[in-house]
N, C-alpha and C positions, 0 to 999 in steps of 0.2 A: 196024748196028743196036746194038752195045755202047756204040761212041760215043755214040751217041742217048742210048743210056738214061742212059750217064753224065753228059750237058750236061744230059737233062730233071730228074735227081736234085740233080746240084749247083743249077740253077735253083731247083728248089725250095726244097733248104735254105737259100739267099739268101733267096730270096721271105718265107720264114716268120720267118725271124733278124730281118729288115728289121721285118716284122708286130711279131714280139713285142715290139720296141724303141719302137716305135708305141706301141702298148700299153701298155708301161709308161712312157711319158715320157708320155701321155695320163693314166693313173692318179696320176702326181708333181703335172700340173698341177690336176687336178682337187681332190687333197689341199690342194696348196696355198691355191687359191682358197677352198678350203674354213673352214682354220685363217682366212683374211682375211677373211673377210665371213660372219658368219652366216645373212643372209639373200640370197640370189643373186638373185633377182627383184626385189628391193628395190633392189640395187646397179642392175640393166640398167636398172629402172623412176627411178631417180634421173638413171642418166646421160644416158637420153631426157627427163625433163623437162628438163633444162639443155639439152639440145641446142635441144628446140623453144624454151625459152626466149630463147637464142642469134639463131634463127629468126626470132624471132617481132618480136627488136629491129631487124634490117633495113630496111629500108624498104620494098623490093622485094617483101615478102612480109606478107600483112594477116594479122589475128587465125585469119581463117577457116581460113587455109590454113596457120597454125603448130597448129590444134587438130587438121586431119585427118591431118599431120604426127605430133602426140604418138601419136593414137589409131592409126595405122598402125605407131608405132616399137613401140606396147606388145603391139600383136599380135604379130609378130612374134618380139618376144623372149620371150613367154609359148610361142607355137606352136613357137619352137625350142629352146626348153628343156624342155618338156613331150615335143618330138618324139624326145631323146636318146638312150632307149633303142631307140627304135623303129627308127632309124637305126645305131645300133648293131647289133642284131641283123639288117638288113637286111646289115651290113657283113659281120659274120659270117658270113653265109649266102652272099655271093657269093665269100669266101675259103674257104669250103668246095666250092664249085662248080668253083671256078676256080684260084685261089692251093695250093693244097690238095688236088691229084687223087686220088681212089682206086686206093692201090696202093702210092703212093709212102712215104716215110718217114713225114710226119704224116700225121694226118688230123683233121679237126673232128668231135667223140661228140655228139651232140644227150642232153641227161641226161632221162630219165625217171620220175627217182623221189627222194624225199627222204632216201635211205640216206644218200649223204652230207653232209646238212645240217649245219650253215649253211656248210660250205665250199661246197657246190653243193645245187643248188635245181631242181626240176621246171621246164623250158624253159632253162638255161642249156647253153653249152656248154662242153666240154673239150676240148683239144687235144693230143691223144695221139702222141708218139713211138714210133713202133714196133718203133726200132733201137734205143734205149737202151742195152738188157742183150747187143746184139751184143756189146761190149767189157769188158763188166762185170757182177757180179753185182747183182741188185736189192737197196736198202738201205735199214732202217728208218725210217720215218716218212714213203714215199713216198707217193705213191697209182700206184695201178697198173691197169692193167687187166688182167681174168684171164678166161679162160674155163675154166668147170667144166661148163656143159653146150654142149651141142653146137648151133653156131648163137647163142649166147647170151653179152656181154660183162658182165662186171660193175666197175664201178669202185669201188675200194675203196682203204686205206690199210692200208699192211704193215707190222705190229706186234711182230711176232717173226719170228726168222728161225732156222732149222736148228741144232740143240744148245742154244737159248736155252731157259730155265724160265719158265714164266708160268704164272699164275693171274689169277684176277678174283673178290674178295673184300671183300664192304662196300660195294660201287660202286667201287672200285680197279683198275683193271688195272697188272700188277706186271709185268716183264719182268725176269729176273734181279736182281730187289729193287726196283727202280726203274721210274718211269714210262716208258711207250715214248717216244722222239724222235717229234716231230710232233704228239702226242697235247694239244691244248692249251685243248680245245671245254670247255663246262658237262655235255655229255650225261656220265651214271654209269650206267653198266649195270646193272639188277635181279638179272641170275643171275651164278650160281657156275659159276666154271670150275676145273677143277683136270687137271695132266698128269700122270699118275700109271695107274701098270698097263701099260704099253706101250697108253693110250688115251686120247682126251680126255673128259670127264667133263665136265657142262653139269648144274648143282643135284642132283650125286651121280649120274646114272644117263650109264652110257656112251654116245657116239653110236654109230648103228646103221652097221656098215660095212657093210651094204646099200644104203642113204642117204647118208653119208661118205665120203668117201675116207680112211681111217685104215692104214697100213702097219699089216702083217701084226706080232707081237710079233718075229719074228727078226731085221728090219729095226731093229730101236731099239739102239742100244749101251746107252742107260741110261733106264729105263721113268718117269725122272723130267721129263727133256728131250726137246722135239721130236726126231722121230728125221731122218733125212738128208733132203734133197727134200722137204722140211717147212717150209711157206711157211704163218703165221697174220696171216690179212686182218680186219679190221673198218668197218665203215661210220661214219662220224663219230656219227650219227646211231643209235646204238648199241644202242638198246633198239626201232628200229626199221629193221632192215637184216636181210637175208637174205646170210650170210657164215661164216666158219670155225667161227662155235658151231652153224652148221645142216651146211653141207656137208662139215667139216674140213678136210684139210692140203690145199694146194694146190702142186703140184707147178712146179721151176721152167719145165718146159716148158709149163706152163697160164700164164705169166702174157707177156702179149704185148707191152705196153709201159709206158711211164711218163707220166702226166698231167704234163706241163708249162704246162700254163697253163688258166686258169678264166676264162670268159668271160660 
């Protein structure tokens, strides 16, 4: 049975490596094509008139039957270029089914909310590693998934990390003076954060450690810096996310893997 497990695990991580290389050589093509033709329908719709044109010079073939020819090519290539996403997310769905079992190291997050927009968007999905932080500590600018309530995932992006200083001030968020790594969107946050008291502070009034998770004051070494096992998440989508200025520090045992790729 260990054998097993171990061929259906390494299978998998093939499986998914193979995906994401998919993936992103599918995202290089489509950039590409992109930068070369501004209008993509325009091009498919140019290259079927020539074609029927082509056709239509034959001999073998009359005017009649190069027109139902044009009007079949332009179906076509409107039906499968409008179909892209749709096929798309059909894809993702069956590597979630299939390529992608539950249990194993990935797994494909169906996203349900705009927290973190415009990186991810209600019906897109994530694909989450679960092992990541097996070997290593989780590092700023990720995204991560965390669970702070029970039965309940959140994805989000890790902005501070344990002993780091942050505030958020003016629409700023400051990580030991500077902008966090990863932090790159238009969103500007509306409120005031400040770490200060052995607590964190959201437009001057402490969060409630009834509501929070905020360590106890003997746990802080210095009441100015997150104190140890002190993980600060925020949604890209910042002024509309439920995350460390609602719930606080997130522990490293709450956070369970790393979003590797956005679908």
């Amino acid at each position: 049975m260990q054998a097993y497990a171990l061929w259906r695990r390494a299978n998998t991580d093939i499986g998914i490596v193979l995906w994401l290389w998919y993936l992103s050589a599918a995202d290089c093509a489509a950039a590409l094509l992109e930068r070369e033709s501004m209008n993509v329908r325009l091009s498919v719709g140019l290259a079927a008139l020539t074609a029927a044109e082509l056709l239509h010079a034959l001999p073998a073939i009359g005017g009649g039957s190069s027109r139902v020819l044009l009007g079949a090519l332009f179906f076509l290539a409107y039906a499968g270029w409008t179909s892209v996403p749709a096929v798309h997310r059909l894809y993702a769905d069956v590597v979630a089914m299939n390529v992608v079992p539950g249990g194993d190291a990935y797994q494909v997050v169906d996203v349900h909310s705009d927290s973190m927009a415009p990186t991810m968007s209600v019906g897109s999905f994530a694909v989450v590693d679960f092992s990541a932080y097996a070997r290593r500590l989780p590092r700023q600018g990720e995204i991560v998934a965390v669970a702070v309530q029970p039965h309940r995932v959140y994805l989000k992006r890790l902005v501070a990390l344990p002993g780091d200083r942050l505030a958020i001030n003016d629409g700023r968020i400051l990580v030991n003076g500077h902008a966090p790594a990863g932090w790159s969107n238009a969103w500007t946050p509306y409120y005031r954060l400040t770490v200060a008291d052995d607590t964190i502070n959201v437009d001057d009034v402490p969060l409630d450690r009834s509501l929070a998770f905020i360590p106890l004051p003997a746990a802080w070494s210095d009441p100015s810096r997150l104190p140890g096992d002190c993980y600060f998440v925020l949604g890209d989508n910042v002024n509309d996310s439920e995350d460390s200025h609602d719930f606080g520090c997130v522990p490293a045992r709450a956070i369970l893997g790393r979003v590797v790729r956005v679908l």
